[in-house]
C-alpha positions in Angstrom: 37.4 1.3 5.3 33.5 1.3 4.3 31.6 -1.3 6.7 28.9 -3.0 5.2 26.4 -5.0 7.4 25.7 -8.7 6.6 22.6 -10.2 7.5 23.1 -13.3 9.6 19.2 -14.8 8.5 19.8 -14.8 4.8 16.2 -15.8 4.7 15.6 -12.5 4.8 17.3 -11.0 2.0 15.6 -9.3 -0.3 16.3 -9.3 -3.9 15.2 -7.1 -6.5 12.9 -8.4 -9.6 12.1 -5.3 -11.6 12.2 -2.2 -11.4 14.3 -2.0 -8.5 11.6 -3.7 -6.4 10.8 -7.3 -4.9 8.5 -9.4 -5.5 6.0 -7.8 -2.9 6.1 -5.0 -3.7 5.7 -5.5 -7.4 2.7 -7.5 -6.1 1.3 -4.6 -4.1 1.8 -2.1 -6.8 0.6 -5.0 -9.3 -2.7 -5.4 -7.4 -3.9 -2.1 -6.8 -3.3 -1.2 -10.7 -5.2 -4.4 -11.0 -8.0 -3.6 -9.0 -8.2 -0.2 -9.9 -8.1 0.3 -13.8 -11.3 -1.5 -14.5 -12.9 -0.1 -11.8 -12.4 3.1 -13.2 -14.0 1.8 -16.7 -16.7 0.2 -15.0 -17.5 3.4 -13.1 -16.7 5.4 -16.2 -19.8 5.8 -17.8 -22.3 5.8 -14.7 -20.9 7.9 -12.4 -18.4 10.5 -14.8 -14.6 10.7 -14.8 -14.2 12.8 -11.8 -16.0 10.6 -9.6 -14.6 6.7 -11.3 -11.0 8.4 -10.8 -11.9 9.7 -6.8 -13.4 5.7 -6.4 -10.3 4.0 -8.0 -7.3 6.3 -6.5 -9.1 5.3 -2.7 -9.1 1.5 -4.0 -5.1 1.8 -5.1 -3.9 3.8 -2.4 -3.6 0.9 0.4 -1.8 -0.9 -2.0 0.1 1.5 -3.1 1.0 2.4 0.7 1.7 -1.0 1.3 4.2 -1.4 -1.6 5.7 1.7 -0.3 5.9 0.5 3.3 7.5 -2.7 2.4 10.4 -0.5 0.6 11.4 0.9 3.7 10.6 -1.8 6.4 13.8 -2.9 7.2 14.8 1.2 8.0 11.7 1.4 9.9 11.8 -2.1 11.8 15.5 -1.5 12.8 14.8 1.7 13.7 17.4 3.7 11.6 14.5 5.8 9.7 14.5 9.4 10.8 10.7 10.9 10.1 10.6 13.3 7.7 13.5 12.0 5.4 10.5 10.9 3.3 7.1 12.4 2.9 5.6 9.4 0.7 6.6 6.9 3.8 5.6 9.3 6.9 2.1 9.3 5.3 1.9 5.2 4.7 3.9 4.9 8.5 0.8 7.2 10.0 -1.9 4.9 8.1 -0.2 1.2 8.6 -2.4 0.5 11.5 -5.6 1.7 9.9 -5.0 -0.1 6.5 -3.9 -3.2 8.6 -7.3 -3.4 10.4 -9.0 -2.5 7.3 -7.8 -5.1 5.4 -8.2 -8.0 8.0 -12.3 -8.7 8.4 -13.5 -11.0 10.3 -15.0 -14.5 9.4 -18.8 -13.2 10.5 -18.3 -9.4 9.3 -20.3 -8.2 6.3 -19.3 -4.6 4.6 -21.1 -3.6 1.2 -19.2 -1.9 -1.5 -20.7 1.8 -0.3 -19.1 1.1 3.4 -16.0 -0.5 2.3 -15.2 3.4 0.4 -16.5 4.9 2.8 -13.7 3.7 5.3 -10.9 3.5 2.8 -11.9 6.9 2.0 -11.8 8.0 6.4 -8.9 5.7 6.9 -7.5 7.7 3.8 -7.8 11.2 5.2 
């Protein structure tokens, strides 16, 4: 007989919206598409396609991370996720920590759009 684990804090349930994803997720991927289209057609015309695609994937890519993190947070918070099962979510578990700290600036820090890529783009590497 198959067992199938019930979560005793139903609070914590997760349903699926679209797509097979929740509702943060769908927000994280939501966002960085957001964000990231029309920065590439701002940049389009200044600074070439090459270069508007390079800014825009390093804008997307936390969020993109994040949305994939979030898919696989209860395997990873419970421990049951073996590394190398998937490559997508050994890359966002190895920048978590980075992105985290990235995206959490403090009240009387200041970082101009040139030094905000510049980190996404080391955090990134």
């Amino acid at each position: 007989m198959a067992y199938v684990p019930v979560p005793k804090d139903l609070t914590r349930v997760k349903t699926k919206v679209m797509f097979n994803l929740t509702k943060r997720q769908l927000i994280c991927f939501g966002a960085g598409v957001l964000i990231g289209a029309p920065l590439f057609f701002l940049l389009l015309r200044p600074l070439g396609s090459s270069t508007a695609a390079m800014c825009m994937m390093l804008v997307m890519l936390p969020f993109f991370l994040l949305g994939v993190y979030e898919k696989n947070a209860d395997l990873v918070s419970i421990g049951a996720y073996k590394s190398g099962t998937n490559p997508k979510l050994d890359h966002a578990l190895t920048k978590m920590d980075a992105i985290n700290q990235f995206l959490m600036q403090g009240v009387d820090e200041a970082f101009g759009y040139e030094e905000s890529l510049a980190e996404m783009a080391r955090i990134l590497e």
